[in-house]
KEMARRO-960021 format. One record per residue (C-alpha): z, y, x. Coordinates in steps of 0.25 Angstrom, whole numbers, plus 5000, padded with zeros to 4 digits. Layout:
# KEMARRO-960021
ZYX;...
# end
This chain:
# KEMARRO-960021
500050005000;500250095011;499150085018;498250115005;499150235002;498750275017;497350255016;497150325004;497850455008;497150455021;495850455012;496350555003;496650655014;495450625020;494350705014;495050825008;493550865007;493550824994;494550934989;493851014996;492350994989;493150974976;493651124977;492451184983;491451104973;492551174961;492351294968;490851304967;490651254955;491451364947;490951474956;489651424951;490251424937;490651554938;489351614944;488351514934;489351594922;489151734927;490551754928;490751784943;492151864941;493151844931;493351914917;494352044918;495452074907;495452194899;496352254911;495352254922;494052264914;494452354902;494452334889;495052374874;496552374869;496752374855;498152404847;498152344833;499252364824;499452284812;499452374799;500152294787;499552284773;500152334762;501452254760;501152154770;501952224783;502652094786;501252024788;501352084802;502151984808;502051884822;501051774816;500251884809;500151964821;499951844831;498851804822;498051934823;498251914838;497551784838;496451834827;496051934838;496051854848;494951744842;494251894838;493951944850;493851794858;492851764846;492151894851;492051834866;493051924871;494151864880;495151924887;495451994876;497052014873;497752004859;499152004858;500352064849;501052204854;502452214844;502352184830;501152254825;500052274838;499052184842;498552214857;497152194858;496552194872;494852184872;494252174889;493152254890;491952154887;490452144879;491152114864;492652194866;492252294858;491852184845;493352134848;493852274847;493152314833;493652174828;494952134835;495752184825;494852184811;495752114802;494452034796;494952004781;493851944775;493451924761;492251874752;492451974740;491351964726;490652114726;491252184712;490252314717;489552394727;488752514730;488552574743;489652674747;488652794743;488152734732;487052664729;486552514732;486352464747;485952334752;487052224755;487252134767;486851984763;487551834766;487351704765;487951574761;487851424761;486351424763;485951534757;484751614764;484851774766;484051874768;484351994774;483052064776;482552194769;481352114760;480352204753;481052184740;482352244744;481752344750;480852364736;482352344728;482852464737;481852554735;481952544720;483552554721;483152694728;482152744719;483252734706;482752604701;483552484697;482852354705;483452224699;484252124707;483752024714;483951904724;483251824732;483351654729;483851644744;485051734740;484951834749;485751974747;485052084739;485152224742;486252304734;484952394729;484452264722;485752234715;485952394712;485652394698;486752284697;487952344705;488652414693;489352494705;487852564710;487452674699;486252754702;486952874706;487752784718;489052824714;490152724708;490852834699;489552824690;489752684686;490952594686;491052484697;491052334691;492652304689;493252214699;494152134689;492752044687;493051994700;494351964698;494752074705;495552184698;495652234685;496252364676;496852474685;496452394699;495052394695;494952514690;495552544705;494652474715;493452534706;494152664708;494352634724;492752584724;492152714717;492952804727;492552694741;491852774749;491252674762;490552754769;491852814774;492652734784;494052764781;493652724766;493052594772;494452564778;495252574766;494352504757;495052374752;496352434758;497452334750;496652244743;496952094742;495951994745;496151954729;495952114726;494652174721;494352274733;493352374737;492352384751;491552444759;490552384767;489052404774;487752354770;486752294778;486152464780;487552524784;487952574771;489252564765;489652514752;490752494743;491152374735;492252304725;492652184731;493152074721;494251974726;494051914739;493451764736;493351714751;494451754762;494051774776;494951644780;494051564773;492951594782;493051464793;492051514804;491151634805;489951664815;489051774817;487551724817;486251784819;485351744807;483851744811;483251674799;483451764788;483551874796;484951934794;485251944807;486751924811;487651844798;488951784798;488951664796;490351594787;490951454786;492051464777;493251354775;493151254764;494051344755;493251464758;492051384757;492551354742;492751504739;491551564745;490751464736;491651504725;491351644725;489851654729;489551554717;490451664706;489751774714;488251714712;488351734697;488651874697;487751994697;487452084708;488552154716;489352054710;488651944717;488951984730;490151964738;490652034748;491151984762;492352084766;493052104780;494052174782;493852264767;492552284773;491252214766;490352154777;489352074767;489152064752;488151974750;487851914736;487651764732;486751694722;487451554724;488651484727;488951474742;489551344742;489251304759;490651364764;489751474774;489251604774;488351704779;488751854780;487451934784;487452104783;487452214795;487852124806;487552124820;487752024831;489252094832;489752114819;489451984814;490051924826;491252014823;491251984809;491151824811;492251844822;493351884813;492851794803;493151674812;494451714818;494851774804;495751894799;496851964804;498151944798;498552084797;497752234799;497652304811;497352444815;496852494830;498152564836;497652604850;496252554858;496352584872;495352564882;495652514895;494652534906;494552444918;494952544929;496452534927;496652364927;495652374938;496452454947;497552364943;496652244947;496352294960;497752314963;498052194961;496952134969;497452214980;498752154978;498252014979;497552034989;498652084998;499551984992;498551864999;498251955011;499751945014;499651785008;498451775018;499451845031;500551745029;499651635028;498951655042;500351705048;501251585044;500151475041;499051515052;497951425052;498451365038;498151495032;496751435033;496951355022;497751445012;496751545014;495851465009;496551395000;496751534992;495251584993;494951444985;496051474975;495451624974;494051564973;494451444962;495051564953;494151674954;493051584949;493851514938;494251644933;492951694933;492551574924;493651574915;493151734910;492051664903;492851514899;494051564892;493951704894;495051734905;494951874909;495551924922;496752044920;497752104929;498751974927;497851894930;497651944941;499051934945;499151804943;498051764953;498751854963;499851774961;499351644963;499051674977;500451664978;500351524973;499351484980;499851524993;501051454990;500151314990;499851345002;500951365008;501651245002;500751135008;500851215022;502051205024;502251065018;501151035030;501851115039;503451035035;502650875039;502450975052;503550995056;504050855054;503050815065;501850755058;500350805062;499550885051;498650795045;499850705037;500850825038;499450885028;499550735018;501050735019;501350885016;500350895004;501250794994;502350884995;501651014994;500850974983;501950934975;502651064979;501251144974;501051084960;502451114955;502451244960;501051264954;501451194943;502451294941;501651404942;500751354932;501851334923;502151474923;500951524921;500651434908;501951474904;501651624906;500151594900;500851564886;501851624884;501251764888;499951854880;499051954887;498751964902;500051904906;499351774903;498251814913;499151814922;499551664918;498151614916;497951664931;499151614937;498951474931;497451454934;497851494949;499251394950;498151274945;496951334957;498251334966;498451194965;496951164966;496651234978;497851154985;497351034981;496051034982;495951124993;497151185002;497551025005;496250975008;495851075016;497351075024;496950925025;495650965032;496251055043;497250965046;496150895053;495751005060;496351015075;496851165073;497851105062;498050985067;498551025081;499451125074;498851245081;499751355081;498851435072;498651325062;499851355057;500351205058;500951205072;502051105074;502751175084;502551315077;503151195063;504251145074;503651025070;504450895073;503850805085;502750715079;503450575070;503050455078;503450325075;504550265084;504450125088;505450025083;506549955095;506249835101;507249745099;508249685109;507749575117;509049505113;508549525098;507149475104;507849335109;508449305097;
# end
């Protein structure tokens, strides 16, 4: 047994060359990785590279101030983050600030602005049947279109549309019409049929339709909200803002919204018949067939599905507006196409005045859902580059003096081993430079000023290895062996002694990484991923590489700038075996 435990040592130690390629092969390939992803340096916080902080305050709702609570609040926290991470922004930093403020931190980047305008939409989301509407300076104006289960749309400008609009224009009444595809007319189609248009495009000349047929409101309410739709003026913003203000989703309501030209209209909303958590997935997709350019397209959940179908099939049998129903964000209409059928397929398609960026936004906050509570902007702030990149470059400073004065001690107390740590920590630099650069793109790790930190102190650590396995070689010295089994012996004990204190370290920084929000877990994320390259660079390429020199005569002579001198060690005189005693000649007779 002990000569197989011997043979396979000896071949062990012998061709260290394989850590070696092993290490260097890693090496290139991940440089390679990084350049074939065109990320050669890695992703920088909003600290260093600028960005946007937003303060959001939570606003209560009329009765409702003990909704803002810890799970409400933590909630909106999380909302936001799937927000701005759907939106392809990373790094970005959501967390609480008291009872009431959300801290919203947005890097500098292509899509930081969409994350701004959206971060904190509350995106309350309702499918509401169309009571009435005109456009908010009177008359009729055409009407974004969607979709359903199948249905074809159409959202060009045909001849006959533009015909119906002309004739709406001159005075005269065109009757309503629809194509057998079900695609969406224009409001100057359906004019004679909206109670709420009179000629004169003012809604005191003729009664709006009464809610209560929706099941809405009736007596003094309805009399109200007709009251509160006479007097809505859209085209003003501040109006816009408080329109729908403290109504229930199972209240009558009046909207504003735009139409597929910019114009503003007004509208009474029956009861919401489809909530926005019953949408399951939402998506934005360019539509080339029919040409409507960029739609939203729905899946709802099976009890959503049941609903939608519920409501498109009591809609179809109505009369023009009333046909129509309106998709409401926020007490905002985005869409209020009509429906000739029953939309039984559990999905959707919202077409109307989208681009690439606002149906992305809009299927965004569809996806990750609404807010829980109502927040208003307290403070934007702008931070610029120029001051975190003072602080960065002070620290680099201060790292590099920290290893210059690493690197002094090396060659003064270690000599020719210094060698090896040297290049033991240019490894280590190398190994995490390039894996930070690819995690930018992988998960979205971003480089701040504790992340920084935590790097400069695992030079520290690294170091530490180093030193450790020296003087564990430098110990089977001083007990008289030679170099190349003081090397075999000495690295049992100082790898043992390097896991656990790597192992600590590693702990600590887990443990920080939880427990903490914000940049401090940069600093954790950086501390961690550089204890683990520690370990590696030991393993895989500070032993081998000792066991390489070891062989060379300048170590293994102990040359007094090798830094493995056995006198300079007071190294014992070299272990011999000692021969046993003869026996006694007497003993020999016997």
């Amino acid at each position: 047994m002990a000569a197989v435990k011997k043979g396979r040592n000896a071949s062990a130690t012998s061709k260290p060359w394989r850590s070696l390629a092993l290490i260097l092969i890693a090496i290139v390939a991940l440089t390679g990785g990084m350049f074939a992803s065109g990320h050669t340096t890695p992703r920088l916080g909003i600290d260093l590279a600028g960005g946007t902080s937003i303060t959001l305050a939570a606003v209560p709702e009329a009765g409702q101030e003990s909704a803002i609570n810890k799970t409400n609040m933590n909630t909106a926290v999380s909302i936001m983050e799937r927000r701005v991470n759907g939106l392809g922004v990373s790094e970005a930093e959501v967390q609480t600030q008291g009872d009431r403020n959300i801290i919203v931190n947005i890097p500098k980047g292509t899509n930081s602005k969409q994350a701004r305008d959206q971060v904190g939409t509350t995106a309350k989301l309702y499918f509401r049947p169309v009571v009435a509407t005109e456009l908010a300076g009177g008359g009729a104006a055409p009407t974004p279109s969607a979709t359903g289960d199948g249905s074809e749309q159409d959202s060009g400008k045909d001849e006959a549309t533009d015909k119906a609009t002309e004739k709406a224009t001159d005075g005269s009444s065109p009757s309503a019409s629809a194509t057998t595809q079900g695609r969406a007319v224009t409001d100057a189609l359906k004019a004679d049929e909206t109670p709420s248009a009179s000629p004169s495009g003012t809604a005191e000349d003729e009664a709006a339709p009464s809610p209560s047929a929706t099941g809405g409101t009736s007596g003094d309410a309805d009399s109200k909200l007709q009251a509160q739709y006479a007097a809505l003026d859209c085209t003003k913003e501040s109006v816009r803002a408080k329109a729908g203000d403290g109504s229930k989703a199972t209240d009558s309501t009046v909207a504003c919204g735009q139409n597929s030209q910019g114009q503003w209209q007004k509208y009474i909303l029956g009861p919401a018949a489809v909530d926005g958590t019953d949408v399951d997935e939402a998506s934005a997709v360019l539509n080339t067939q029919t040409g409507a350019g960029w739609v939203v397209t729905m899946d709802f959940t099976d009890k959503g599905a049941k609903k939608f179908a519920d409501i498109t099939g009591q809609l179809a049998k109505n009369q023009s507006p009333q046909n129509q129903f309106a998709i409401v964000l926020d007490n905002e209409v985005v869409s209020d196409p009509y429906v000739s059928q029953a939309l039984t397929g559990g999905n959707a398609e919202i077409s109307g005045n989208f681009n690439q960026q606002s149906a992305q936004e809009l299927a965004n906050m569809l996806s990750y859902g609404a807010l829980p509570l109502t927040f208003r902007e307290d403070s934007v702030t702008t931070v610029t580059a120029a001051l975190g990149g003072e602080q960065l470059k002070a620290g680099l400073i201060a790292g590099a003096i920290g290893l210059a004065l690493v690197v002094i001690y090396l060659l003064v107390y270690y000599r020719g081993l210094s060698f090896i740590a040297i290049l033991s920590l240019l490894v280590s630099a190398a190994l995490t430079y390039v894996i930070m650069s690819l995690l930018g793109p992988a998960i979205g790790f971003a480089l701040n000023l504790p992340a920084v930190c935590g790097a400069i102190v695992a030079i520290g650590i690294t170091a530490d290895s180093f030193i450790v396995f020296f003087e564990r070689v430098r110990d089977e010295l001083r007990e008289g062996r030679t170099l190349r089994p003081a090397v075999e012996r000495a690295w049992p004990r100082a790898r043992r002694t390097i896991l656990v204190s790597d192992f600590v370290s590693f702990l600590a920084a887990a443990v920080l990484f939880v427990v903490t929000v914000g940049k401090v877990q940069g600093f954790a994320f950086t501390l961690g991923l550089t204890t683990v390259l520690d370990v590696v660079v030991v393993f895989f390429f500070t032993k081998p590489l000792l066991t390489l020199m070891a062989r060379r005569n300048f170590f293994a002579s102990g040359h007094k700038w090798s830094g493995l001198d056995p006198k300079a060690l007071g190294a014992k005189p070299p272990l011999r075996r000692t021969r046993r005693p003869s026996a006694p000649a007497q003993t020999k007779e016997a």
